[in-house]
C-alpha positions as CSV (number, residue, x, y, z in Angstrom):
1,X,89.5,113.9,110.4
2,X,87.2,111.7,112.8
3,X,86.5,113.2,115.9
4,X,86.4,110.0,118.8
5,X,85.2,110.4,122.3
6,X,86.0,108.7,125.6
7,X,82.3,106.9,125.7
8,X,82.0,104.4,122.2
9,X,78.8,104.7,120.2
10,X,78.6,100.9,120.2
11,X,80.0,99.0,122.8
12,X,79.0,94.9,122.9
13,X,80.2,92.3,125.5
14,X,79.5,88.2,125.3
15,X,77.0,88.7,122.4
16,X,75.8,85.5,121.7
17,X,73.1,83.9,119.2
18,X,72.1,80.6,118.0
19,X,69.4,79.5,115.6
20,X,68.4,75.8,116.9
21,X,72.3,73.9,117.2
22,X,73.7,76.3,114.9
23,X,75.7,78.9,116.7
24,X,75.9,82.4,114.6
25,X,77.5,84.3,117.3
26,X,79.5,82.7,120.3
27,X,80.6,85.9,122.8
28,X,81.1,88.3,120.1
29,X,83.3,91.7,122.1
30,X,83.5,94.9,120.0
31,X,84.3,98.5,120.6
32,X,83.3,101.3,118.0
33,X,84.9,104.5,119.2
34,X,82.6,107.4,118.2
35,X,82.6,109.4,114.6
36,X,84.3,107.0,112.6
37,X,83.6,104.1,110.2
38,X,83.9,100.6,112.2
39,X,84.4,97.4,109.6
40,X,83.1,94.1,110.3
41,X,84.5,91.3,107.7
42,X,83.4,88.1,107.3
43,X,82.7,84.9,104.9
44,X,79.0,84.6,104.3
45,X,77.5,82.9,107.0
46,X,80.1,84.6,109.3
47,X,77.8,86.1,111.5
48,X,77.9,89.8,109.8
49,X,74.1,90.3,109.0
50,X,72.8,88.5,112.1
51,X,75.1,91.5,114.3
52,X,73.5,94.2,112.6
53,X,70.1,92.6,113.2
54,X,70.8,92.8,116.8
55,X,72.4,95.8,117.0
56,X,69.6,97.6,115.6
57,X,66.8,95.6,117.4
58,X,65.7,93.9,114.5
59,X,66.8,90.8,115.7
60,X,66.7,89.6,120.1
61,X,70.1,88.2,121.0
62,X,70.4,84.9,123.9
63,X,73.3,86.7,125.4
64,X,75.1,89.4,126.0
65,X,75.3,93.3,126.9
66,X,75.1,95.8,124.1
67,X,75.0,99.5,124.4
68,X,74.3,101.6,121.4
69,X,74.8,105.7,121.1
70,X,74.9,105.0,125.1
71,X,71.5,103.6,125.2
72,X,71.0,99.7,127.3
73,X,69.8,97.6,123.8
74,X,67.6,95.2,126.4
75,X,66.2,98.0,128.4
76,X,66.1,101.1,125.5
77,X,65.2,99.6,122.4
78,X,63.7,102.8,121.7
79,X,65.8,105.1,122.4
80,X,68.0,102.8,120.5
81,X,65.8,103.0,117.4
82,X,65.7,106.4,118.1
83,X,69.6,107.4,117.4
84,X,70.3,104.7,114.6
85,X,70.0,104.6,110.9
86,X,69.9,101.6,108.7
87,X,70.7,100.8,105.4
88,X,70.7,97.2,104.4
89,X,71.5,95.1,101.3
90,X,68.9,96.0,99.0
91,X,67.2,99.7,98.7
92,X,64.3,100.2,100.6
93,X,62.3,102.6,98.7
94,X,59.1,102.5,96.8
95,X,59.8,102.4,93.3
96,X,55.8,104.0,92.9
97,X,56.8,107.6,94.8
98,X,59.2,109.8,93.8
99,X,62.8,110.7,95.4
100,X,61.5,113.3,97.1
101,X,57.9,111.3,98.0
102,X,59.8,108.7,99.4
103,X,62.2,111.2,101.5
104,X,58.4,112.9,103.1
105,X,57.0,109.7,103.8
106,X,60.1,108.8,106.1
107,X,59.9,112.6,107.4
108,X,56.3,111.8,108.9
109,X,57.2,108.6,110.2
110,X,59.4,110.4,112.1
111,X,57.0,113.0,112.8
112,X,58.5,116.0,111.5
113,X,56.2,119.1,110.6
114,X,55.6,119.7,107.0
115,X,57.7,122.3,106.8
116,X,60.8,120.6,108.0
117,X,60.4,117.5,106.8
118,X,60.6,120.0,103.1
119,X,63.6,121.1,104.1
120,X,65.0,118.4,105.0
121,X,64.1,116.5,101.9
122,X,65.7,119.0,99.7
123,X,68.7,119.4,101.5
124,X,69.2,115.6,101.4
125,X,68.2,115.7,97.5
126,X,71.0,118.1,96.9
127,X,73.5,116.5,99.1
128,X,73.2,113.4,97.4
129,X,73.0,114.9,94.2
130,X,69.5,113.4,93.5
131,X,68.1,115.9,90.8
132,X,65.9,113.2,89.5
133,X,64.0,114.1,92.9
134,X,60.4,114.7,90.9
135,X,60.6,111.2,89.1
136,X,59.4,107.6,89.5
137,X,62.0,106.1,91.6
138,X,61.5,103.1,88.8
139,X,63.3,105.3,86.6
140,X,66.6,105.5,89.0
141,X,69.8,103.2,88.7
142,X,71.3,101.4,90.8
143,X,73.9,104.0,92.2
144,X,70.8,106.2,92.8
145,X,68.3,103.8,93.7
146,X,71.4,103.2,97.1
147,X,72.0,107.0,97.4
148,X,68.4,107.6,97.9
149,X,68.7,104.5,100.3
150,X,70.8,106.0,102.2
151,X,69.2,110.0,102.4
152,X,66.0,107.9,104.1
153,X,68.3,106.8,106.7
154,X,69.0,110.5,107.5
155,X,66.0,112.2,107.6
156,X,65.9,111.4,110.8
157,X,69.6,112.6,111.7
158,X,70.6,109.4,113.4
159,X,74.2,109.4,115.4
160,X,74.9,105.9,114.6
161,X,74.2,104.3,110.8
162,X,74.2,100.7,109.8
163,X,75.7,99.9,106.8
164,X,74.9,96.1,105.4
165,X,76.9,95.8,102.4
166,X,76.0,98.8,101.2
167,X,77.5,98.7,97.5
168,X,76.7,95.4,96.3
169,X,76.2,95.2,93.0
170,X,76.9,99.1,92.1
171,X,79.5,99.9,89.3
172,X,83.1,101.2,90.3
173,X,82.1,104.6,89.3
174,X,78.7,104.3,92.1
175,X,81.0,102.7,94.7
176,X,83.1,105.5,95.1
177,X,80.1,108.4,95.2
178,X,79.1,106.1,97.9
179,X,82.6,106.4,99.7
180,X,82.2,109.9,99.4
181,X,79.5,110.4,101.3
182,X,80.1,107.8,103.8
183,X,83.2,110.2,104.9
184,X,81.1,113.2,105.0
185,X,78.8,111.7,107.1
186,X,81.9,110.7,109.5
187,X,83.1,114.5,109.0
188,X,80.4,115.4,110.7
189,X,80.2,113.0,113.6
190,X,78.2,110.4,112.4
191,X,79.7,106.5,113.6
192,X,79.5,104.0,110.6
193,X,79.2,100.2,111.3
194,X,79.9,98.9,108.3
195,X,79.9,95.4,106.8
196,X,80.8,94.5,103.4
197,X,81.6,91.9,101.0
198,X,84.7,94.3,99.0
199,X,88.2,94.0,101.5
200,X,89.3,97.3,99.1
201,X,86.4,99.2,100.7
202,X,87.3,98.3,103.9
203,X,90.5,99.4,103.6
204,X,89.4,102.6,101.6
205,X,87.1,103.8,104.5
206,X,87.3,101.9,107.6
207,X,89.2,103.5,110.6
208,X,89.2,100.2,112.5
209,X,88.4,96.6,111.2
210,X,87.2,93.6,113.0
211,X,87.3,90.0,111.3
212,X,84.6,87.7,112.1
213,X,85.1,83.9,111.8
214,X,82.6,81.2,113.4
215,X,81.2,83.9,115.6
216,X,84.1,85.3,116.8
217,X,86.5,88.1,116.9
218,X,89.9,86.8,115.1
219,X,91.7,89.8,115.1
220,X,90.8,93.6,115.0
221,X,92.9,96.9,114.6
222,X,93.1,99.1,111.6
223,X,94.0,98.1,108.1
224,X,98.0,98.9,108.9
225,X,97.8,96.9,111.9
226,X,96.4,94.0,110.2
227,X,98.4,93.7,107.3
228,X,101.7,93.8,109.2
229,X,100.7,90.6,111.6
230,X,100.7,88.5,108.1
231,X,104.4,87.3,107.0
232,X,105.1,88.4,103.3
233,X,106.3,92.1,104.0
234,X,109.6,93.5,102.5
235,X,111.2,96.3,101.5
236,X,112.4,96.5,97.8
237,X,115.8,98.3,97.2
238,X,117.1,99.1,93.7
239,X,120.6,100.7,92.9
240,X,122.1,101.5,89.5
241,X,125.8,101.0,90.9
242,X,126.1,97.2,91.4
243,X,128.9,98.1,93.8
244,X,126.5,99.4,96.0
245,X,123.7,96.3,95.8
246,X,127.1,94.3,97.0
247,X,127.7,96.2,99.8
248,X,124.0,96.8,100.8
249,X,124.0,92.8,100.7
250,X,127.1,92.6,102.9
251,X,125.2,94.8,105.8
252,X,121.8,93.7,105.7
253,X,122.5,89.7,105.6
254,X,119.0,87.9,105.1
255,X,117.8,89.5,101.7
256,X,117.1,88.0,98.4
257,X,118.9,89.4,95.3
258,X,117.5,89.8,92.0
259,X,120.8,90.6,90.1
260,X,119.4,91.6,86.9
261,X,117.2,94.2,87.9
262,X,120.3,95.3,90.9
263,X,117.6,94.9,93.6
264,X,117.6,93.4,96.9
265,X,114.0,92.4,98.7
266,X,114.5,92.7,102.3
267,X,112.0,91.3,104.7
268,X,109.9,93.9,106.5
269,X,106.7,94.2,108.6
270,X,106.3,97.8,107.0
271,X,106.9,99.8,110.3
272,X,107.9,103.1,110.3
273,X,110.5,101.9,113.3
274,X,111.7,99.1,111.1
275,X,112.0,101.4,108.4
276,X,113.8,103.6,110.2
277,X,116.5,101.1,111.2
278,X,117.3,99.5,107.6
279,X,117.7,102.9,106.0
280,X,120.2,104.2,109.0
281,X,122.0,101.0,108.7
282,X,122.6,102.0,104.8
283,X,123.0,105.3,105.9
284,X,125.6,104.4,108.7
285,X,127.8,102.5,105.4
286,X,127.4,105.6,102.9
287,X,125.3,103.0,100.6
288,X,123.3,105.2,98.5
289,X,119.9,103.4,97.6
290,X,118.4,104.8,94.2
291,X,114.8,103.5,94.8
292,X,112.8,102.3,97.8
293,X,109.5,100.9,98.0
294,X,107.8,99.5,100.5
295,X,105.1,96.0,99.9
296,X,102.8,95.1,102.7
297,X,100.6,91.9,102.5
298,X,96.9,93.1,101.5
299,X,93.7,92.6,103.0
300,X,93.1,89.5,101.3
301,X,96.3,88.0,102.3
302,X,94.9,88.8,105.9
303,X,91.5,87.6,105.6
304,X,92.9,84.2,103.9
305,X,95.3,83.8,106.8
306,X,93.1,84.4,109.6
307,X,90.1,83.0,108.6
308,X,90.9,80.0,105.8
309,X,88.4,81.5,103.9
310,X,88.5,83.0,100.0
311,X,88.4,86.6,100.5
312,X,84.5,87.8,101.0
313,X,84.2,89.1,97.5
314,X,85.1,85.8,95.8
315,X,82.5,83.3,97.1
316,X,78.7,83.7,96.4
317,X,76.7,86.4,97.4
318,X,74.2,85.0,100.3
């Protein structure tokens, strides 16, 4: 369960950035209430990376107001630094130390005393089940090599983290570990910006998704909300007495009838309130229904539609 407060942890007005007569970002608006997992989608090229860059003061914007974990971005860089975590596309850890090396050397640079910066290392080791700790991180994989990614970017307990699509290339199996602990981390009050190339992990984790298209904000709600604003949506109805599928067809009018499997698709925006309405309607005739199922259009469907784009994870990697 998230926990959102009144003031966001990220809060950006007319962001705007150019590289020479290319605009990246042209008055880019978002929102991110406070312990939860925010979702930025986009194409490559979109303008996903170059927002993260600015948002963690990698990167100076040419316009715009941006406040992060309530800190002015032009006026607190860092204080800004301070409170944010990032992880970006490829691990940045020193394949010469070990896990646990690498975890003390980001403890100093954030200038905690030996002893913490112990115990902090082998609390993260545990959490993120790193019992390799002691080796060469050149021995890790790929799932490890991102988990102990991501344990650096908590040493220093940051309120706000930066995820830059943070499971490319990991197997299925490393993907969801990483889910895992991306909702722990919200358990416990941590806000997530997250942008990612996989529309299913967006779904899987985000509380609220924004799409990005020629540096702007297309459309932005959570997965539900986005899904029903693309057409395609219907209810499927099945019956085993064909008397019934006749009658249901009689009451509900525009529906499409597939008479050898007794079924009826009815057109739906998946609504709970819509819902509600088409089985009182049965309900109201005494038609008895022996299987429902609801079909929503999916992410991709939404990304296609809004954008014109293939879906992020079927283009190149940038």
């Amino acid at each position: 369960m998230t926990i959102q407060h009144s003031r966001p942890a990220i809060a950006v007005t007319g962001l705007r950035k150019s590289f020479g007569d290319q605009v990246v970002l042209d008055g880019l608006d978002l929102r991110v209430p406070r312990g939860t997992v925010f979702s930025l989608l986009g194409a490559n090229g979109a303008g996903k990376t170059t927002t993260v860059k600015i948002l963690s003061t990698l990167l100076s914007a040419d316009a715009g107001d941006v406040r992060v974990a309530g800190h002015d971005l032009a006026r607190e860089p860092d204080a800004v630094r301070a409170a944010i975590g990032v992880t970006g596309q490829f691990s940045a850890v020193d394949n010469l130390l070990t896990g646990e090396e690498n975890l003390l050397l980001m403890a100093d640079l954030h200038h905690l005393g030996r002893g913490e910066g112990r115990r902090r290392a082998a609390r993260l080791l545990g959490q993120f089940d790193l019992k390799a700790g002691r080796k060469p991180v050149s021995t890790y994989s790929g799932g490890m090599r991102r988990r102990l990614d991501l344990a650096m970017t908590l040493v220093g307990s940051p309120q706000v983290i930066f995820l830059d699509e943070p499971t490319t290339g990991l197997d299925p199996r490393s993907r969801r570990d990483m889910w895992q602990i991306v909702r722990e981390l919200v358990a416990d009050g941590v806000t997530i910006f997250l942008t990612t190339q996989y529309l299913e992990e967006a779904d899987e984790l985000a509380d609220r998704i924004a799409v990005l298209d020629r540096g702007r904000v297309v459309a932005e709600g959570t997965a539900q909300e986005l899904k029903r604003r693309i057409p395609g949506g219907h209810v499927r109805l099945r019956f085993v007495d064909p008397r019934n599928l006749d009658a249901a067809l009689g009451v509900l009018g525009q529906t499409s009838r597939d008479s050898d499997a007794l079924a009826l698709r009815v057109p739906s925006d998946g609504s709970l309130r819509s819902l509600k309405d088409l089985i009182g309607r049965l309900d109201d005739r005494a038609i008895e229904v022996d299987e429902l199922s609801v079909h929503t259009p999916d992410l991709d469907d939404v990304f296609l539609a809004l954008t014109g784009n293939p879906t992020p994870e079927k283009v190149a990697p940038r």
